[in-house]
C-alpha positions, 0 to 999 in steps of 0.5 A: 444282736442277732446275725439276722438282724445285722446284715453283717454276715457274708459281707467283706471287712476291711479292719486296719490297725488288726493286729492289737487292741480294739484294731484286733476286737473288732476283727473278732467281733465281725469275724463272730457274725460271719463276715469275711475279715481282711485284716490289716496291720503294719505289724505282719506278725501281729495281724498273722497271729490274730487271723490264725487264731480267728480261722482256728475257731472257723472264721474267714480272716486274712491278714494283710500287712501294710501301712495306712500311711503309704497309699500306694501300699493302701490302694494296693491291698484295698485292690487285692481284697476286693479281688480275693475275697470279693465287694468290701461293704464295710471299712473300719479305720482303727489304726492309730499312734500315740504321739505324748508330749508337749508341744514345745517337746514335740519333733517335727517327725512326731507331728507328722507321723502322728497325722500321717497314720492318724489322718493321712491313713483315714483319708487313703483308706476310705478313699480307696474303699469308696471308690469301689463302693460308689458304682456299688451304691452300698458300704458303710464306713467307721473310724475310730477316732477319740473323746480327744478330738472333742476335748483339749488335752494336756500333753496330747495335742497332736494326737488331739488334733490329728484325731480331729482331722480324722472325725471331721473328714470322715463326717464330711465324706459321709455327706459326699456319700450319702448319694449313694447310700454309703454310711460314715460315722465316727466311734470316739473313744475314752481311756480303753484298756489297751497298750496303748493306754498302759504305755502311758501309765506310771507304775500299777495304779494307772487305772485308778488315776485315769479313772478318778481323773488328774485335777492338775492338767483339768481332766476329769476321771470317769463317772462309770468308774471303768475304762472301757474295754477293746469289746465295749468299742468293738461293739459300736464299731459293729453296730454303726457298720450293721444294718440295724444302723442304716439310717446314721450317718455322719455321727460322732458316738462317744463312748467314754463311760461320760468323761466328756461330760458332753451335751 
C-alpha cells in the first residue's frame, strides 16, 4: 500500500489499547505511513514503552495514559490531542478485556467490567471523537471487535455479547455519520497470536488446538491453518481508515482465516 494512495500520512490517530498486542501493531502500522499517532493505554508504562520505541525509529507517537471506560478521562485525553497534535481523522477502538467462564462462573463485577472497556469504552471514544469530527465533515472510525460477536462461544458469553455491543453500535454510528462524510466499520478478528490469546492456553500446544478446533464445545479450528498474527489485523484496521476504502462503511471484515465459516 502505498503512502500516496492511503491518505494516511500527516493525518492525527488516536489508537486505544497501544500498549500491546494489535492495540500496539496498529500503532506502528500508522506511525509506518507517516500519520501523527496519539497512543492510549490504561497500562502508562506499556503504551510509553511502545511510543519511545516508535519515535526512536522517527515516528510521531505520543502516549497517553487513560482508561476508556472512564469518560470523563476519554473526553479529557480526545480534547488534549486535539489540542496538541491537531484534527483527529482517524479513531481506531481496539482496547479490549477477556472476561472466561461460564455464565454461571460469572461475578457480576466481571460482567460489568467486560462491557465497560469492551462497549462503554467504544461508545465514549467514538462519541468524544465525533464530536470534533462532524463540524469537520471528514474522519473515519474502526473498532475492533471479534468473530465472537457473530458466532456463540462457550465459555465466552460475556466477551461475546460485549463485543456484539460494540459492532452494532459502531455500525449504527456510522449510519448517523454518514451525513457528514465520516466512515465507521468494525474489524472482527479470530484467534490472534496475542497475550490475550496465550492467556487462555493450557500448556505449548495451545496453538495447535485453536487451530484444529475443540469438537467438544462445537468450535471448529481454522481452515488457513494459522492464527493470525497482530499485523494481519493491523493491516485491516489501516485499510478501512485509509482513503482507498472511502466508500465502506458500516462494515463488519472478519478476518479469521474462515473460522466462521461465514457466508
Amino acid at each position: 500500500m502505498g503512502m500516496n494512495r492511503t491518505g494516511i500520512g500527516g493525518k492525527v490517530a488516536i489508537v486505544t489499547g497501544a500498549g500491546q498486542g494489535i492495540g500496539a501493531a496498529v500503532t506502528a502500522a500508522f506511525a509506518g505511513l507517516d500519520a501523527t499517532v496519539a497512543a492510549v493505554d490504561r497500562n502508562a508504562d506499556r503504551v510509553a514503552a511502545v511510543a519511545t520505541k516508535l519515535t526512536a525509529k522517527g515516528h510521531q507517537v505520543h502516549a497517553h495514559c487513560a482508561d476508556v471506560a472512564d469518560s470523563a478521562a476519554v473526553t479529557e485525553v480526545v480534547d488534549r490531542v486535539e489540542r496538541e497534535l491537531g484534527p483527529v481523522d482517524i479513531l481506531a477502538n481496539i482496547a479490549g478485556v477477556l472476561q472466561v467462564g461460564t455464565v454461571q462462573e460469572l461475578t457480576d463485577e466481571e460482567w460489568h467490567r467486560t462491557f465497560a472497556v469492551n462497549a462503554t469504552g467504544v461508545f465514549a471514544m467514538s462519541r468524544a471523537v465525533s464530536r470534533h469530527m462532524i463540524p469537520r465533515r471528514r474522519g473515519a472510525i474502526v473498532t475492533v471487535s471479534s468473530n465472537a460477536a457473530g458466532v456463540p462461544r462457550h465459555g465466552m458469553a460475556a466477551y461475546a455479547a460485549s463485543k456484539a455491543a460494540a459492532t452494532l453500535f459502531t455500525k449504527s454510528l456510522g449510519l448517523e455519520l454518514a451525513e457528514y462524510g465520516i466512515r465507521c466499520n468494525v474489524v472482527a478478528p479470530g484467534s490472534t497470536d496475542t497475550d490475550m490469546q496465550r492467556g487462555m492456553w493450557a500448556d505449548e500446544r495451545g496453538a495447535d488446538r485453536v487451530i484444529a478446533g475443540s469438537p467438544e464445545v462445537f468450535r471448529v479450528g481454522i481452515p488457513l491453518r494459522r492464527l493470525a498474527t497482530p499485523e494481519d489485523i493491523a493491516d485491516a484496521v489501516v485499510f478501512l481508515a485509509s482513503d482507498q476504502a472511502r466508500h465502506i462503511t458500516m462494515h463488519d471484515l472478519y478476518v479469521d482465516g474462515g473460522a466462521t465459516l461465514r457466508a
